[in-house]
C-alpha positions in Angstrom: -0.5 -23.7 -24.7 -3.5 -21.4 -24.2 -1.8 -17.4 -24.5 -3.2 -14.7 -24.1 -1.9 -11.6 -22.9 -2.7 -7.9 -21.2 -0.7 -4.5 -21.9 -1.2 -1.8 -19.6 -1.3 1.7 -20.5 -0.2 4.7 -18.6 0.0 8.1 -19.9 0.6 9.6 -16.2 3.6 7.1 -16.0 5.6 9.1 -13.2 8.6 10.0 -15.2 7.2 10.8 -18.3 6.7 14.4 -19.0 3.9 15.6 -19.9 5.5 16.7 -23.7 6.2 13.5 -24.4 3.0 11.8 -24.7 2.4 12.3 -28.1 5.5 10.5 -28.3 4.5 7.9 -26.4 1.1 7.1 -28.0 3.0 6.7 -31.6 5.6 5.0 -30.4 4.1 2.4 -28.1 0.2 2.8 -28.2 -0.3 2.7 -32.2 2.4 -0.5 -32.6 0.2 -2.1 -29.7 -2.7 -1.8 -31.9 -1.4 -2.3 -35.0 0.2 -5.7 -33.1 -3.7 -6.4 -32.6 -4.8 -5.9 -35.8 -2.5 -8.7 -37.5 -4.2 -11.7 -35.9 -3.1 -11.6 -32.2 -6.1 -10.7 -30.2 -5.1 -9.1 -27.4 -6.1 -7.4 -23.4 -5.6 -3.5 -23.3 -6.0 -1.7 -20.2 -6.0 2.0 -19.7 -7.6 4.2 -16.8 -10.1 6.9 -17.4 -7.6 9.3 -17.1 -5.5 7.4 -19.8 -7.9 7.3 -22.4 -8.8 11.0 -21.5 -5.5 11.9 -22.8 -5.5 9.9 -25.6 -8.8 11.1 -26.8 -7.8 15.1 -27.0 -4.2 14.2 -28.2 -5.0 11.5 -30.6 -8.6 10.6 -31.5 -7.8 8.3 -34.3 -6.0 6.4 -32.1 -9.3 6.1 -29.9 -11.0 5.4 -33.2 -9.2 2.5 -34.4 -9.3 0.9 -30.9 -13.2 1.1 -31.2 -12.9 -0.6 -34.8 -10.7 -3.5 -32.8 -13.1 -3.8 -30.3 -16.1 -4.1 -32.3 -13.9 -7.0 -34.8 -13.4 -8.7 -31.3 -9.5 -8.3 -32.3 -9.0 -6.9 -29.1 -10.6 -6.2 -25.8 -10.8 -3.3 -23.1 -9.6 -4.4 -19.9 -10.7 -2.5 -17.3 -9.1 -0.4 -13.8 -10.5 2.9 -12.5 -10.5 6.6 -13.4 -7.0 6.9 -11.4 -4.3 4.6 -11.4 -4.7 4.4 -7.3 -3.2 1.8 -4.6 -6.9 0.8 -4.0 -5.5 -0.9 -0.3 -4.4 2.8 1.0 -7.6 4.8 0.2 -10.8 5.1 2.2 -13.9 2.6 0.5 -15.8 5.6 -0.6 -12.3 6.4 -2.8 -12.3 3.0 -4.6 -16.4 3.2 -5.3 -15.9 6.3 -6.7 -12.5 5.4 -8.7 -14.0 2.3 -10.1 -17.4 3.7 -10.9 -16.0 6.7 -12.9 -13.7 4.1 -14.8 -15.8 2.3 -15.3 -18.2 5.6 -17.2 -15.2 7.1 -18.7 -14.8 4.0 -20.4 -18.5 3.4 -21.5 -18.1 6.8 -23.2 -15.1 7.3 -25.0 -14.9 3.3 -26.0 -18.9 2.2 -26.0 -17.8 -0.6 -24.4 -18.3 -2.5 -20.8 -15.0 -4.2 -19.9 -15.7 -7.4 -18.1 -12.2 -7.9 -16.1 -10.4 -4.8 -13.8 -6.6 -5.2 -13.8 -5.6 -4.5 -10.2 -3.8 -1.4 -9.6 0.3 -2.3 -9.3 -1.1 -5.4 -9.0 -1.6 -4.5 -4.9 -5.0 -6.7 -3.4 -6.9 -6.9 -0.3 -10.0 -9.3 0.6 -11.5 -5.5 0.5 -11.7 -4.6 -2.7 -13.6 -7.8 -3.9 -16.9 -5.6 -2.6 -15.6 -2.8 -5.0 -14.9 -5.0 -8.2 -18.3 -6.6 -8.0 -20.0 -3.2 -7.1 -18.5 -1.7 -10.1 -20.3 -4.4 -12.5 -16.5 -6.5 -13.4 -16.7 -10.1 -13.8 -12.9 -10.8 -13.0 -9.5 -9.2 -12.0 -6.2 -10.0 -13.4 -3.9 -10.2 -10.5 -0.2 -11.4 -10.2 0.0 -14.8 -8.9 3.7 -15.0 -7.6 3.2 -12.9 -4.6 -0.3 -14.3 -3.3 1.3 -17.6 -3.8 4.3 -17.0 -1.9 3.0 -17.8 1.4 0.5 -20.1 0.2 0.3 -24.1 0.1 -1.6 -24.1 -3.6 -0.9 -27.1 -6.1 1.2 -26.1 -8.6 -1.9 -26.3 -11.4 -3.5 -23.5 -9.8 -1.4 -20.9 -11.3 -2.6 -21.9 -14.8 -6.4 -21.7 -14.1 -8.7 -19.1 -13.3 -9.7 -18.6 -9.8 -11.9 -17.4 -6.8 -9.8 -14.4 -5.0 -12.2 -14.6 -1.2 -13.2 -11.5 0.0 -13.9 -10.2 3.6 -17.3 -12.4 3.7 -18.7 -15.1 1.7 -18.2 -13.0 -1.5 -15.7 -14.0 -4.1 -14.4 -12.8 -7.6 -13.1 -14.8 -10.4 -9.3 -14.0 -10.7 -6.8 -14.9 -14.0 -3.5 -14.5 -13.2 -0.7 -12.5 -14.1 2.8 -13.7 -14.0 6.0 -11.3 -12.7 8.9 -13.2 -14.4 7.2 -14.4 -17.4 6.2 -10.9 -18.6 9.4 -9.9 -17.5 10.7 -12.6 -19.8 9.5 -10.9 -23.1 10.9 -7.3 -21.7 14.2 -9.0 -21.5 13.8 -10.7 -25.3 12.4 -7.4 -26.5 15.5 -5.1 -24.9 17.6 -7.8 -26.2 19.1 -9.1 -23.1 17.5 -12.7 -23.8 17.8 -14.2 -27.2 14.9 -15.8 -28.7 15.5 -19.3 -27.9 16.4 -18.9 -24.9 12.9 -17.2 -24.4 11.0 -19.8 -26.0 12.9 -22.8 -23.8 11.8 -20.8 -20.6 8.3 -20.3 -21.7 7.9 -24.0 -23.3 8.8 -25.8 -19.8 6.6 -23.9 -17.6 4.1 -26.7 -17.6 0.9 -25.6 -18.3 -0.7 -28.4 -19.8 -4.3 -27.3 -20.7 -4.4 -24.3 -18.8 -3.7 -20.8 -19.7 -0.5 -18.5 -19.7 -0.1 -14.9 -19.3 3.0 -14.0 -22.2 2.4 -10.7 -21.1 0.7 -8.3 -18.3 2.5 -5.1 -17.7 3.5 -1.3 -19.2 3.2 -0.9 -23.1 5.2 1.9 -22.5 8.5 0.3 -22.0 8.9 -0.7 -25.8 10.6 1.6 -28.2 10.2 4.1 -25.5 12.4 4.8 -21.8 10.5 6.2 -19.5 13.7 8.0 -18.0 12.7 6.0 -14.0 16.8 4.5 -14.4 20.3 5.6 -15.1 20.9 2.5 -17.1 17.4 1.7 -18.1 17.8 -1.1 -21.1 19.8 0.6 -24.1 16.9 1.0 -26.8 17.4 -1.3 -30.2 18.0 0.3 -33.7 15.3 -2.9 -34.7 11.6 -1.9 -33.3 11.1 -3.7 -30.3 7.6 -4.0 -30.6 8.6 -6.0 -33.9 10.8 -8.3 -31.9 7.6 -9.1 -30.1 5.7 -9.9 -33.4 8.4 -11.9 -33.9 7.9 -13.9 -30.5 4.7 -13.7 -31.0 4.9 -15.5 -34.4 7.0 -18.5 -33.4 4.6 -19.1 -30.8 2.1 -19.5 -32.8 3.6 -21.9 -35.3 4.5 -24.0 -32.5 0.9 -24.3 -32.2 0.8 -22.1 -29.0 -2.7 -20.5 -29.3 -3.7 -16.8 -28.6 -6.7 -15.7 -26.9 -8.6 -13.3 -25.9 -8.3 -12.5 -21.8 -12.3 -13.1 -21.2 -11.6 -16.5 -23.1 -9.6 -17.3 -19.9 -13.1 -17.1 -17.4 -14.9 -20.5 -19.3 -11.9 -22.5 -17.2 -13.7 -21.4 -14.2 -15.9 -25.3 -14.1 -12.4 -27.0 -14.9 -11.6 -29.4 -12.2 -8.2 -27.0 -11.3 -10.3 -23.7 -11.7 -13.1 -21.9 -9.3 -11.3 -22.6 -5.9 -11.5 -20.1 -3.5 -8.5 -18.8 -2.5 -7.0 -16.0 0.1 -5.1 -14.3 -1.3 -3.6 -12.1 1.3 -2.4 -13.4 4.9 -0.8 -12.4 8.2 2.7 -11.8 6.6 1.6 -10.7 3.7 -1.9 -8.5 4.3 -0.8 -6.6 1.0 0.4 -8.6 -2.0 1.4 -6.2 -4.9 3.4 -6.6 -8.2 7.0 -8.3 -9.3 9.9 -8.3 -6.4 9.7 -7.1 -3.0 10.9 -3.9 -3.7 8.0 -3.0 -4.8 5.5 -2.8 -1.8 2.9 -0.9 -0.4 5.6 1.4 1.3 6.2 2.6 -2.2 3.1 4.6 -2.9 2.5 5.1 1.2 5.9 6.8 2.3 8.5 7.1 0.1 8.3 9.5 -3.0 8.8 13.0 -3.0 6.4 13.5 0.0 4.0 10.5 -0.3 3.0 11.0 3.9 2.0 14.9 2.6 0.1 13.9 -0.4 -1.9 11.0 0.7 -2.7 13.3 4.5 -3.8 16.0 2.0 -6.2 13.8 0.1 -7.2 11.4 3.1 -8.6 15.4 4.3 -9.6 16.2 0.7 -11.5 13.2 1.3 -13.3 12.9 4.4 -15.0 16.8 3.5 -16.2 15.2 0.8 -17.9 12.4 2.1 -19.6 14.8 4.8 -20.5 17.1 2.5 -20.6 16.5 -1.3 -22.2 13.2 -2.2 -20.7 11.7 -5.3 -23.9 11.8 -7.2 -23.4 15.4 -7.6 -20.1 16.2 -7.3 -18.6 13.8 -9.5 -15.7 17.0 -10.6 -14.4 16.7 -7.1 -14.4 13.3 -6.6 -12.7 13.1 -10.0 -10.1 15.2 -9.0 -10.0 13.9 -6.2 -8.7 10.3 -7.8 -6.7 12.0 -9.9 -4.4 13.4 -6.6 -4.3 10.1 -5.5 -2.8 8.4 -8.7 0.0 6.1 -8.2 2.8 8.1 -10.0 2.4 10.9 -8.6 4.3 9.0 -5.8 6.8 7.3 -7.5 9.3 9.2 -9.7 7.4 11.5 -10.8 9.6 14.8 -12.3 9.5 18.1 -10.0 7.9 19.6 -12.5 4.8 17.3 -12.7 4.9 17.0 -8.5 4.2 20.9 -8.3 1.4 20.5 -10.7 0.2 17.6 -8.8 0.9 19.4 -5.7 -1.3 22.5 -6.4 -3.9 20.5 -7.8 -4.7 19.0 -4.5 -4.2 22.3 -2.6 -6.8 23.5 -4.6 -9.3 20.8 -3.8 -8.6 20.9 -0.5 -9.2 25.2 -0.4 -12.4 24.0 -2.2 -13.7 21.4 0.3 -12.0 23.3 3.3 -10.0 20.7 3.9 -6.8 21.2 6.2 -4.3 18.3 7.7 -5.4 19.2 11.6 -2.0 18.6 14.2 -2.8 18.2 17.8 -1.6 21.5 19.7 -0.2 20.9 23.2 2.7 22.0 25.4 5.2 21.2 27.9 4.1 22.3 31.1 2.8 21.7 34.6 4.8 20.9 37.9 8.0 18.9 37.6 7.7 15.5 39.0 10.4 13.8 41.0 9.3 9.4 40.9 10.7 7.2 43.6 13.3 5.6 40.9 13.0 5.6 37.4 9.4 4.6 36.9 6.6 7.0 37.4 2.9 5.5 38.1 -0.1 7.3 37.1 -3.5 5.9 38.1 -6.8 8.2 36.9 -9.3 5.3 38.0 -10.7 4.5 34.0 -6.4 3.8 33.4 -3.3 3.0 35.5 0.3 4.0 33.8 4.0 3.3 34.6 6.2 5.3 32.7 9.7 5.1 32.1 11.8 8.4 33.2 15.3 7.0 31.7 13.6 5.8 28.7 11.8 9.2 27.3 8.4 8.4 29.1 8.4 5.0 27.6 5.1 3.0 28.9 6.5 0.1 31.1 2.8 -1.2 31.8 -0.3 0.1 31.0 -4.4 -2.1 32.5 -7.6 -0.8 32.5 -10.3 -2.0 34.3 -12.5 -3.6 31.4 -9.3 -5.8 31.4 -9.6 -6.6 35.3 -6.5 -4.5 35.8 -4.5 -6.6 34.0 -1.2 -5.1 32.0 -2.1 -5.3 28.1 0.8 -2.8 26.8 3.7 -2.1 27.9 7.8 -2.8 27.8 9.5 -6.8 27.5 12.7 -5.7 29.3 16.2 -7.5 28.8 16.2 -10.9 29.8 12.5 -11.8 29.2 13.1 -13.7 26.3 15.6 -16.6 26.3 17.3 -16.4 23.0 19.8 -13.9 22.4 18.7 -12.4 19.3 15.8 -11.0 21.4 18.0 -9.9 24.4 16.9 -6.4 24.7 14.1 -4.0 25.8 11.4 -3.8 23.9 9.2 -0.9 24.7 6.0 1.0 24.2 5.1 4.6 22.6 8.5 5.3 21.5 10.2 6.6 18.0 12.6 5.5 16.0 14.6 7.4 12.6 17.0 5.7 10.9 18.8 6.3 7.3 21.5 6.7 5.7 24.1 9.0 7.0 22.6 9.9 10.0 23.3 7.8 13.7 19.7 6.1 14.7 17.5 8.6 16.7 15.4 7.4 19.2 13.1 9.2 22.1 14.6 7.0 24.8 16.7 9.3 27.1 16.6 10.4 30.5 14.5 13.1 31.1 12.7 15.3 34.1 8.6 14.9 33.5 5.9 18.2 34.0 2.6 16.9 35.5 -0.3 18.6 35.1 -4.2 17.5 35.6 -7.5 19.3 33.9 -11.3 17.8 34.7 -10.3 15.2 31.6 -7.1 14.0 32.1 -3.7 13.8 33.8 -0.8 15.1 31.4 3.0 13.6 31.7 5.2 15.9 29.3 9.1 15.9 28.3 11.2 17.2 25.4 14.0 15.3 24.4 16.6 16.5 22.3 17.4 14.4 19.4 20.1 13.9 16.7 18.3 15.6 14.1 16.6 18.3 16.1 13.8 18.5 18.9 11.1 16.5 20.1 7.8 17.3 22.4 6.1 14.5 23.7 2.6 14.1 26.3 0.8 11.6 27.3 -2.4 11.6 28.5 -4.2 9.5 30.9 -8.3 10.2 30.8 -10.1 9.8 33.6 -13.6 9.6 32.2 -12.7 7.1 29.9 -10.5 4.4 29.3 -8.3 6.1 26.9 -4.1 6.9 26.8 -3.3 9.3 24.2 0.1 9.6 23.5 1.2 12.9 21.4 4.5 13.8 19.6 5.6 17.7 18.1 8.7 17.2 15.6 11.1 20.1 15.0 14.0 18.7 12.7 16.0 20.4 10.9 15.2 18.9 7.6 12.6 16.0 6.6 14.0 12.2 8.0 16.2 11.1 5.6 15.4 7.3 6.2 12.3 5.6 8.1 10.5 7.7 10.7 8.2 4.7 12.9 6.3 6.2 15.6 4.0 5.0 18.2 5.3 1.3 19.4 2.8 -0.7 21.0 4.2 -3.9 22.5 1.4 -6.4 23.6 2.0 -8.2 26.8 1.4 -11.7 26.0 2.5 -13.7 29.4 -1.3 -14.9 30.0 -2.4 -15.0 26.4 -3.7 -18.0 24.8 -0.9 -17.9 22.0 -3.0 -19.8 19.6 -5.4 -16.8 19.3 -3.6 -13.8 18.6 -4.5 -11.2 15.9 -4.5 -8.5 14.3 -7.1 -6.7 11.9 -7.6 -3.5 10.3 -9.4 -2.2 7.1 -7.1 -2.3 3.5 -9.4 -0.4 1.4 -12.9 -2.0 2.2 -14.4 -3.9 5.2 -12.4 -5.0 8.4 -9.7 -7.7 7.8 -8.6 -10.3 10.6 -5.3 -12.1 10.5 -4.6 -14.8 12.8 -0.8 -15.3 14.2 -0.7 -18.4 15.7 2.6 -20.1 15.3 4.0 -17.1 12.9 7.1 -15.2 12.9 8.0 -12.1 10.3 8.2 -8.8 10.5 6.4 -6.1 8.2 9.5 -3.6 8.9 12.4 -5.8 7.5 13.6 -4.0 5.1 14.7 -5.7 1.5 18.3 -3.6 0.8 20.2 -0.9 2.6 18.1 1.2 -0.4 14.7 -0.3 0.8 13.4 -0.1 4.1 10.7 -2.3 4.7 8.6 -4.9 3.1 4.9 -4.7 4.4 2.3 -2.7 5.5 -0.9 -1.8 6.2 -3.5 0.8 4.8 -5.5 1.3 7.9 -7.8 3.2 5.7 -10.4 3.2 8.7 -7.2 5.1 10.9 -8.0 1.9 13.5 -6.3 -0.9 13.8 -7.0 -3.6 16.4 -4.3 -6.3 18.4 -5.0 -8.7 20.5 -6.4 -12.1 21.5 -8.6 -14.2 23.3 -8.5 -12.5 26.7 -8.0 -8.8 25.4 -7.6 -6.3 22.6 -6.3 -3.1 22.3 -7.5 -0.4 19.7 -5.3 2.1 18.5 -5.8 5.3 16.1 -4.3 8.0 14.9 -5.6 11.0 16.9 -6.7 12.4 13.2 -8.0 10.2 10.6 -6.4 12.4 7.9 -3.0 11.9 9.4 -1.8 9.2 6.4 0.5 6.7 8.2 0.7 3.0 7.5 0.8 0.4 10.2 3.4 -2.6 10.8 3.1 -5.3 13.0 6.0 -7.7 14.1 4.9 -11.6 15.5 7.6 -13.8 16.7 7.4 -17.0 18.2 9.3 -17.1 21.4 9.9 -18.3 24.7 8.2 -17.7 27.0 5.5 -15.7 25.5 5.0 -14.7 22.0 7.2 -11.6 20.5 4.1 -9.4 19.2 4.2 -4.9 18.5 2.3 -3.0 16.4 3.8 0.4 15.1 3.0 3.7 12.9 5.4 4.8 10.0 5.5 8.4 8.8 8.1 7.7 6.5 10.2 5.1 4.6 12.9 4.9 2.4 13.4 3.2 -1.5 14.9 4.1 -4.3 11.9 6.7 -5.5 12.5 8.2 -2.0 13.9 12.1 -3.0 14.6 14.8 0.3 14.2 18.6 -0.2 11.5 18.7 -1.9 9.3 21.3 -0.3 9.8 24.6 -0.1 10.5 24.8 3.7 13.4 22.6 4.5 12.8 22.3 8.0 10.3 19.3 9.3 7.6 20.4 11.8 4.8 18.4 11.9 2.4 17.1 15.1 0.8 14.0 15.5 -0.4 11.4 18.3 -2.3 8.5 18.3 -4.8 6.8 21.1 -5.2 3.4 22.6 -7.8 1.8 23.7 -9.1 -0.9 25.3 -11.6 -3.8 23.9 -13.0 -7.0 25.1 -11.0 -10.3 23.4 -12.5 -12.3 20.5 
């Protein structure tokens, strides 16, 4: 077999403090190099940040890497300043990230790395722009998770690739692979003996193509981060000699190790250089190892994940108004730093505050501030005829749901010939019985652990008021877990609904918080030409449905809420088909929720919902971490219509 392999360092791994990365550097980072030097040419990655660190704790360190580099023993593989989820920040975030990465590297290395590695290995056809824009020649991405969904011949995992971008663009791709890295982890922690490692990694069937031994954190050997009660036990032997030792029989089995660039001259092979998608409908997000590990992770989950990334999406848009990156490179540095990875993961309290006041600081700087819609409950009771209550402004026509918390049962306008495009699927409208309940629009839902499901869907009485712009429906609805204020508004000089929640719970959601159900009304819709599309990190992305069913919301364990998301870095995303679409937004950009979107096949009209989520829940997911208990926060979102595609 052709080897090679790619370690990835991280010296703002979350759960490391800050004191211990001296530690870390001689216990994991001079083994790697010394690992290196004996023969084994191998991939190391580190972000600008990363090698910051190094350099002002350990030059030599920095010193000896240059020596490697310049003996071709080793190569720098690329990422960004930050270790950031390039899918969930806005494009002027990952040009910046990548371009200062890309500098920080050129100085403290004098070297240009050829291949990025993909942040926690999460993609979108959006960053390809980025990648090339920065000056890389490849990305090493995991395989397992793109391939998934995907009908590829089983060769293609062992050749390099094209990963397709929004347009006609394209990047060469060499893969990583989850469960064969996490092979060696297991032989060096001792919980796979070494024969047992070599008989899995001698029957995967490469034939002349390549193999990844290895593409994940150096930090793990002879070193516990602390992320784990019952993290592996560590060895009295070295582990990083247990993987010269694997390394060793490997090679006089005549297995051959190279360097990761080596892996790009497969490109003309007749299994390399397709072009390949490697995101999809189900899957718009693809990230790293097992499906805990999603784009919820670094979105919602966390110690306040929703705060931080709201805070920097702010932090972020002053700074595109106002300071180009030309000449404010500090801010937009620190501006990558806030929106590192682990500082959303399990990152210690003490490093959160740090983190925390960082970004506050940035944001005083910039005069940035997380805006909330201000509103209140007022106007002239309404008594409806029923249950339903119809509103009609002439740009928008309304039925809302009285006994369901203002719920919309239908919503047209008249760039959609009047015809319903939103609204509620009531009981009975599907045959199967899995489906047999309502399904209905602009709602909430919490849910979590200890806690009976909350939901907006109760009777209530309705104030009505009208201004010049628009007519105003209003209700508060007591809730398990505290109050909630909700409006909608229906414009009258344009075709616009807004709908507009105030929260005031008595502590943060302990579980998911999804807000702002949109349920498309698909009766008259060619079902072969739904979609959806949004922005992940770069330009606009369109996913087709036809013939799908999943669900971005199903969550993996009782400990991990859902499974998919999107970044709607844009704050748009778009639903829809053939004969209509509907656009909806956040009513503020910074506001930094993720989108899911449910598509099930059914009789008689396809199952298909878009919704917002505040909040979910895994196992980094830690309450009572800010300094006022209590959760008060105001948000809305608007929908509007749009011709079909």
């Amino acid at each position: 077999m052709k080897i090679f392999a790619i370690f990835h360092l991280n010296l703002m791994f979350s759960s490391i403090p800050e004191e211990s990365r001296t530690e870390v550097i001689k216990r994991c980072y001079w083994p790697l190099l010394k690992l290196a030097e004996s023969g084994f040419p191998l991939g190391i990655e580190a972000s600008g940040i990363t090698l910051e660190i190094i350099r002002d704790l350990d030059p030599e360190w920095i010193t000896n890497f240059k020596a490697l580099l310049r003996e071709h023993k080793t190569e720098f593989v690329g990422s960004g300043y930050g270790q950031i989820i390039g899918p969930l920040v806005p494009p002027s975030v990952n040009r910046a990230n990548l371009a200062l990465g890309m500098q920080t590297g050129q100085e403290i290395l004098d070297t240009t790395p050829q291949i990025a590695l993909v942040n926690e290995q999460a993609w979108s056809a959006g960053m390809v722009e980025h990648y090339r824009e920065a000056g890389y020649k490849a990305v090493f991405m995991d395989y397992d998770n793109p391939a998934r969904y995907a009908d590829w011949p089983e060769h293609i995992q062992h050749f390099p690739q094209r990963a397709k971008g929004t347009d006609a663009e394209s990047i060469p791709v060499i893969w990583s692979r989850s469960m064969v890295f996490q092979k060696l982890q297991r032989f060096a922690h001792r919980e796979l003996e070494l024969s047992e490692y070599l008989d899995y990694m001698e029957n995967l069937g490469t034939g002349d193509g390549w193999l990844p031994v290895y593409g994940n954190d150096a930090e793990i050997f002879d070193f516990r981060p602390g992320r784990y009660k019952y993290e592996a036990a560590q060895n009295t032997e070295s582990e990083w000699q247990l993987i010269r030792q694997a390394f060793e029989v490997l090679s006089k089995r005549g297995h051959e190790f190279r360097l990761p660039s080596e892996v790009l001259r497969d490109l003309d092979h007749n299994s390399g250089g397709n072009k390949l998608d490697l995101t999809c409908a189900r899957q718009p997000i693809p990230v790293k190892k097992q499906s805990k590990y999603n784009i919820t992770r670094w979105a919602l989950s966390g110690r306040d994940d929703f705060r931080l990334n709201s805070l920097c999406r702010a932090a972020c848009h002053k700074l595109e108004q106002r300071f180009t990156f030309s000449r404010n490179k500090d801010k937009w540095r620190k501006l990558c730093f806030c929106w590192s990875s682990d500082l959303r993961t399990h990152i210690t309290k003490k490093k959160y505050a740090a983190a925390l006041a960082k970004l506050e600081q940035l944001a005083a700087e910039t005069k940035a501030v997380v805006r909330e819609p201000s509103f209140e409950i007022s106007g002239i009771p309404a008594n409806p005829h029923g249950r339903m209550l119809k509103i009609e402004t002439g740009a928008a026509s309304v039925t809302l749901n009285t006994a369901k918390g203002l719920a919309i049962q239908k919503a047209s306008f008249p760039s959609h010939n009047g015809i319903p495009s939103l609204g509620t699927l009531d009981h009975g409208y599907f045959d199967e019985i899995d489906l047999g309940a309502d399904f209905f629009s602009g709602h909430i839902i919490m849910e979590g652990p200890g806690i009976p499901k909350d939901t907006d869907l109760a009777r209530i009485t309705p104030f009505i008021e009208e201004t010049d712009e628009y007519i105003t429906v209003s209700g508060s609805i007591g809730l398990y877990q505290g109050m909630l204020d909700k409006v909608l508004r229906i414009h009258k000089g344009k075709e616009q609904i807004d709908i507009l929640y105030r929260f005031a719970l008595d502590s943060r959601p302990p579980g998911y918080a999804r807000i702002g159900h949109v349920t498309l009304l698909t009766a008259d819709m060619d079902p072969t030409r739904l979609f959806y599309s949004t922005c992940n990190g770069g330009r606009k992305e369109e996913f087709q449905l036809n013939g799908l069913t999943f669900d971005h919301s199903d969550n993996i364990s009782f400990a991990v809420s859902a499974s998919q998301g999107l970044g709607m870095t844009d704050s748009r995303v778009v639903l829809g088909g053939a004969e209509r679409a509907l656009e909806i937004c956040p009513l503020y950009p910074e506001h930094g929720f993720i989108t899911m979107v449910k598509c099930r096949q059914a009789a008689p009209s396809p199952f298909v919902r878009v919704f917002f989520s505040m909040q979910e829940m895994d196992e980094t997911s830690l309450r009572g971490c800010n300094s006022d208990p209590k959760f008060n926060f105001s948000t809305g979102f608007s929908i509007k219509p749009l011709p079909g595609e």
